[in-house]
C-alpha positions in Angstrom: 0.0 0.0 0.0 1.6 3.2 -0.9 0.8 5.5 2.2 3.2 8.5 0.8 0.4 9.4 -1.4 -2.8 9.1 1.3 -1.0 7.8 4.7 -4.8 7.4 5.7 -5.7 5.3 2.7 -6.6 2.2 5.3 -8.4 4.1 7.8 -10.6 5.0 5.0 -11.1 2.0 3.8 -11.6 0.5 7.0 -14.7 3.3 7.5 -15.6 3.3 3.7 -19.2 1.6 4.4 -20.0 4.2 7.6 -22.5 6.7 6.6 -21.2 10.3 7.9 -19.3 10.6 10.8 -17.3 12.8 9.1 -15.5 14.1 12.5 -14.9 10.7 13.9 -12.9 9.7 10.9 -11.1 12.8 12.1 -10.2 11.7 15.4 -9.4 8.2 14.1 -6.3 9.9 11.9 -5.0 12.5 14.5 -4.5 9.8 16.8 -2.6 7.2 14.4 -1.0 10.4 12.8 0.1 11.0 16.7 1.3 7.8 17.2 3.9 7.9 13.7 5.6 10.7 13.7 6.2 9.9 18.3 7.8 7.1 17.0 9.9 8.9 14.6 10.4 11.7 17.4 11.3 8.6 19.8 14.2 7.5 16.9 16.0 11.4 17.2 15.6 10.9 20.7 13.6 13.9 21.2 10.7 13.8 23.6 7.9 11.3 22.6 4.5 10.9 24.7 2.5 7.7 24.9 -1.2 8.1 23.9 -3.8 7.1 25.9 -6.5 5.7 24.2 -9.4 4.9 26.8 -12.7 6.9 25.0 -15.8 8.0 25.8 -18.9 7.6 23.5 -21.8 10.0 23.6 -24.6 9.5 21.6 -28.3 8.4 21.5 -29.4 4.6 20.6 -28.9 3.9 16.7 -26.2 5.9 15.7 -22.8 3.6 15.5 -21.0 3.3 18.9 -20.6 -0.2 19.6 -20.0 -0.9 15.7 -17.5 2.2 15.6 -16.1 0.5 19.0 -15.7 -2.9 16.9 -14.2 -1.4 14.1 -11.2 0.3 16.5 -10.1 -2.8 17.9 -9.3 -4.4 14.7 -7.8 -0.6 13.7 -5.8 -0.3 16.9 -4.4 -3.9 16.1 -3.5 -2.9 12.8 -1.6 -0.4 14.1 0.0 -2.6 16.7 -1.1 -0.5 19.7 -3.2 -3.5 21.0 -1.7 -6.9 20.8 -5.1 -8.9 20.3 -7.7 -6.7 19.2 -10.4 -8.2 20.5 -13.7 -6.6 21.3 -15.7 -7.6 25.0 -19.2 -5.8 25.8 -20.1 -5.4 28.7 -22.9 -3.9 31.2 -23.7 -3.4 34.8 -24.5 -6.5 35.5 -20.9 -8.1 34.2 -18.9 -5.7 36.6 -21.1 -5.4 39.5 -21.6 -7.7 42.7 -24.3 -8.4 45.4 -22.0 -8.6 48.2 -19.1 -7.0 49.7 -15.7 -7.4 47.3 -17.2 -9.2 44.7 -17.7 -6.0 42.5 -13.8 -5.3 42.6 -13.2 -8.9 41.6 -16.0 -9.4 38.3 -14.4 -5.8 37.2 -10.6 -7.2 37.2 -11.8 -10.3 35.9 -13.1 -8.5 33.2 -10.2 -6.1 32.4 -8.1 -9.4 32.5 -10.4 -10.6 29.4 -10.2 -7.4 27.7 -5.9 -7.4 27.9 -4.7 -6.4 24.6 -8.4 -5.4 23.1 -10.9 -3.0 23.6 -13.7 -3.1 27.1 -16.8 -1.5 25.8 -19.0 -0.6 28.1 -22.8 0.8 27.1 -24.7 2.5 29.4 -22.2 3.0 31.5 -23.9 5.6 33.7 -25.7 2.9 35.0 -22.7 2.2 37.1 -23.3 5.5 39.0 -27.1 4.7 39.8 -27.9 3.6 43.3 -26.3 6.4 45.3 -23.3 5.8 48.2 -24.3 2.8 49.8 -24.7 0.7 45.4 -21.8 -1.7 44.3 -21.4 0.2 41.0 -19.4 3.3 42.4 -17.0 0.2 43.7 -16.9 -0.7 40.2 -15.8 2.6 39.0 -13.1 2.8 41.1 -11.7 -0.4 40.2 -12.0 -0.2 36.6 -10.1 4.0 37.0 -7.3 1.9 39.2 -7.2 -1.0 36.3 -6.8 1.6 34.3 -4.0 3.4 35.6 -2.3 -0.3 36.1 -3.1 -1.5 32.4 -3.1 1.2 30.4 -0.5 0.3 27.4 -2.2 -2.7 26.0 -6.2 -2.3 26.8 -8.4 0.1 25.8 -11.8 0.9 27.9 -14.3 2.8 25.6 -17.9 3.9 27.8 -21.0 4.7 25.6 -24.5 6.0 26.3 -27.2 8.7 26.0 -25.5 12.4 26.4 -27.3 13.5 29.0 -26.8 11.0 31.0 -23.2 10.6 30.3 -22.6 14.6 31.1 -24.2 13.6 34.6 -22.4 10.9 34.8 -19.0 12.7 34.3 -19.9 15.4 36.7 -20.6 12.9 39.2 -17.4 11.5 39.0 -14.8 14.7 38.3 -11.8 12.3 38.0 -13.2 10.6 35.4 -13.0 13.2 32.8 -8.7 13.6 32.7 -8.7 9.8 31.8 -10.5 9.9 29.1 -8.8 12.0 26.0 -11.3 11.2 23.6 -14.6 12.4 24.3 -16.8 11.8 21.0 -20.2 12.7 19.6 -22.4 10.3 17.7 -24.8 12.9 16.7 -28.5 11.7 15.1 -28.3 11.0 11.8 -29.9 13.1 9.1 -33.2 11.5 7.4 -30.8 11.6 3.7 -28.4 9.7 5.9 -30.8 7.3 7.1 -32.4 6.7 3.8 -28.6 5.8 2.8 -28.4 3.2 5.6 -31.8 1.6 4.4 -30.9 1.8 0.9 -27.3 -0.2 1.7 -28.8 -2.8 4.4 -31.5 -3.9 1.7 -28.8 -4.2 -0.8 -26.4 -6.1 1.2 -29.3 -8.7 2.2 -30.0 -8.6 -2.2 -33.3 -6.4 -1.8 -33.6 -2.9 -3.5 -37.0 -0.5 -2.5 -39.4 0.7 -5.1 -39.6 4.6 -5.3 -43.0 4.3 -3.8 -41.3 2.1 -0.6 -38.4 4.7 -0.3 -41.0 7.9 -0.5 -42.9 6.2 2.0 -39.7 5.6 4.6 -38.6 9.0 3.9 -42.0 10.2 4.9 -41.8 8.2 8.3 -38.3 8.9 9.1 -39.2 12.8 8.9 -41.7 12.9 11.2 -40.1 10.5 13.7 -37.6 13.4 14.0 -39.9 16.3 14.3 -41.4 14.6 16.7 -38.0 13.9 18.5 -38.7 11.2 20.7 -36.5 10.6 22.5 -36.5 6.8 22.2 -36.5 7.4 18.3 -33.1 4.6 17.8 -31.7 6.4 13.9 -29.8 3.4 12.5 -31.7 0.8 14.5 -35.1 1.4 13.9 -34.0 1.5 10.1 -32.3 -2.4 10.6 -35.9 -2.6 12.1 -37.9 -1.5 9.5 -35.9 -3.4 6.4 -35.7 -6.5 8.3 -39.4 -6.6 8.9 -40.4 -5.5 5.1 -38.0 -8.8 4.0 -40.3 -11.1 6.2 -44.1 -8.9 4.8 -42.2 -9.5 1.1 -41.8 -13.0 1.7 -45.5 -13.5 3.1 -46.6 -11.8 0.1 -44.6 -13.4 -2.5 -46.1 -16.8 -1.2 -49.7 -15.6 -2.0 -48.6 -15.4 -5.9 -48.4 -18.4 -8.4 -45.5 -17.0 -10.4 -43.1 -15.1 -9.2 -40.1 -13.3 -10.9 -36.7 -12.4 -10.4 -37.6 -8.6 -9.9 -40.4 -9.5 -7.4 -37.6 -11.5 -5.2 -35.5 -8.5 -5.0 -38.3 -5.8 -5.0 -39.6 -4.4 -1.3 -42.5 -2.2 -1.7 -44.5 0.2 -0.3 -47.1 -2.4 1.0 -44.2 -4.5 2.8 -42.7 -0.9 5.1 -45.4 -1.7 8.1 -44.3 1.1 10.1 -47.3 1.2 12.7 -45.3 -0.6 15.2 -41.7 0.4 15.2 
């Protein structure tokens, strides 16, 4: 690969099939641009800093953290600054106890598990719910230590809504410094969306009619003037095609012939959007 001409050729490619997210991509360069020319700084002997990597995802159900969180742990092993690249998920319930000293133990356990990949942890405010007297602020504490202890070859990423995740980090003002990236997954816009329908219908071999696009569009708009807050962008989408693929199939068996072009067409009639 000939990275004279476009050094950032693979980071592209590894984000070629991610719709927007224009300033993430961003963030993804500056911090392997950081990391080359340290290591030429380190070969002159001039000063060189290691970079932390531990992240913090904000951003509302739908739009792209855990698959962006995927996606860096087989980029940070490319770039050998994790020596596995795995990926581990976990929530609450995998890091906190029900008695005394258990917490601090399923957290390291954890950490262990996640040497030389990437912790992801959703919802991670969840950990601060409960008040003084909850397991989960135990847990925090453990996981800031592990941390501090493993920090070359293990990278904790923690995700959630952004409200919550701003309360979370005021509750906890140490949290903040240890966490250098602090990232936006904003909603996406309906063009956006429509993009994400139109490429999960043609990975699965389905294309929608005009009238079955028009219609999505339509729905899509005024699930955002409405804002609710549950509304999940890229999820409800995966929702919606996934659905229409099993109403195509119910109606296809109702016809005695049936062509190529109706095995690949989802229409207007198969986008039940009542329920979503």
């Amino acid at each position: 690969m000939d990275r004279d001409r476009d050094p950032f050729k693979h980071i592209e490619e590894e984000f070629s099939s991610f719709v927007g997210m224009k300033r993430l991509k961003q963030r993804v360069k500056e911090i392997y641009a950081t990391i080359v020319i340290n290591e030429k700084r380190k070969e002159l002997g001039l000063t060189s800093t290691k970079q932390v990597l531990h992240m913090l995802f904000k951003g509302n159900p739908g739009t792209g953290k855990t698959t962006v969180a995927r996606k860096l742990a087989k980029i940070y092993f490319d770039m050998n600054l994790l020596s596995k690249g795995h990926f581990i998920e976990a929530e609450r319930a995998d890091l906190v106890g029900e008695y005394i000293g258990q917490t601090a133990q399923k957290t390291r356990a954890i950490i262990q598990k996640a040497q030389g990949g990437i912790l992801f942890i959703d919802e991670a405010y969840s950990l601060a719910r409960g008040g003084e007297k909850d397991f989960g602020k135990e847990a925090i504490d453990t996981l800031v230590k592990q941390m501090e202890d493993y920090g070359n070859d293990f990278v904790l990423i923690l995700a959630g809504y952004p409200y919550e995740m701003e309360r979370f980090l005021n509750l906890n003002p140490g949290l903040k410094s240890r966490f250098p990236f602090i990232l936006d997954f904003e909603d996406y816009e309906v063009d956006q969306l429509m993009e994400i329908a139109r490429q999960m219908a043609s990975e699965r071999e389905y294309q929608l009619t005009k009238e079955a696009e028009w219609k999505l569009r339509a729905y899509l708009y005024k699930q955002q003037q409405e804002t609710t807050r549950n509304f999940s962008n890229a999820r409800c989408v995966r929702n919606i095609i996934e659905h229409a693929i099993r109403l195509h199939a119910v109606r296809l068996l109702y016809k005695s012939q049936v062509t190529s072009e109706d095995l690949i067409l989802l229409t207007g009639s198969d986008l039940s959007l009542d329920h979503q």
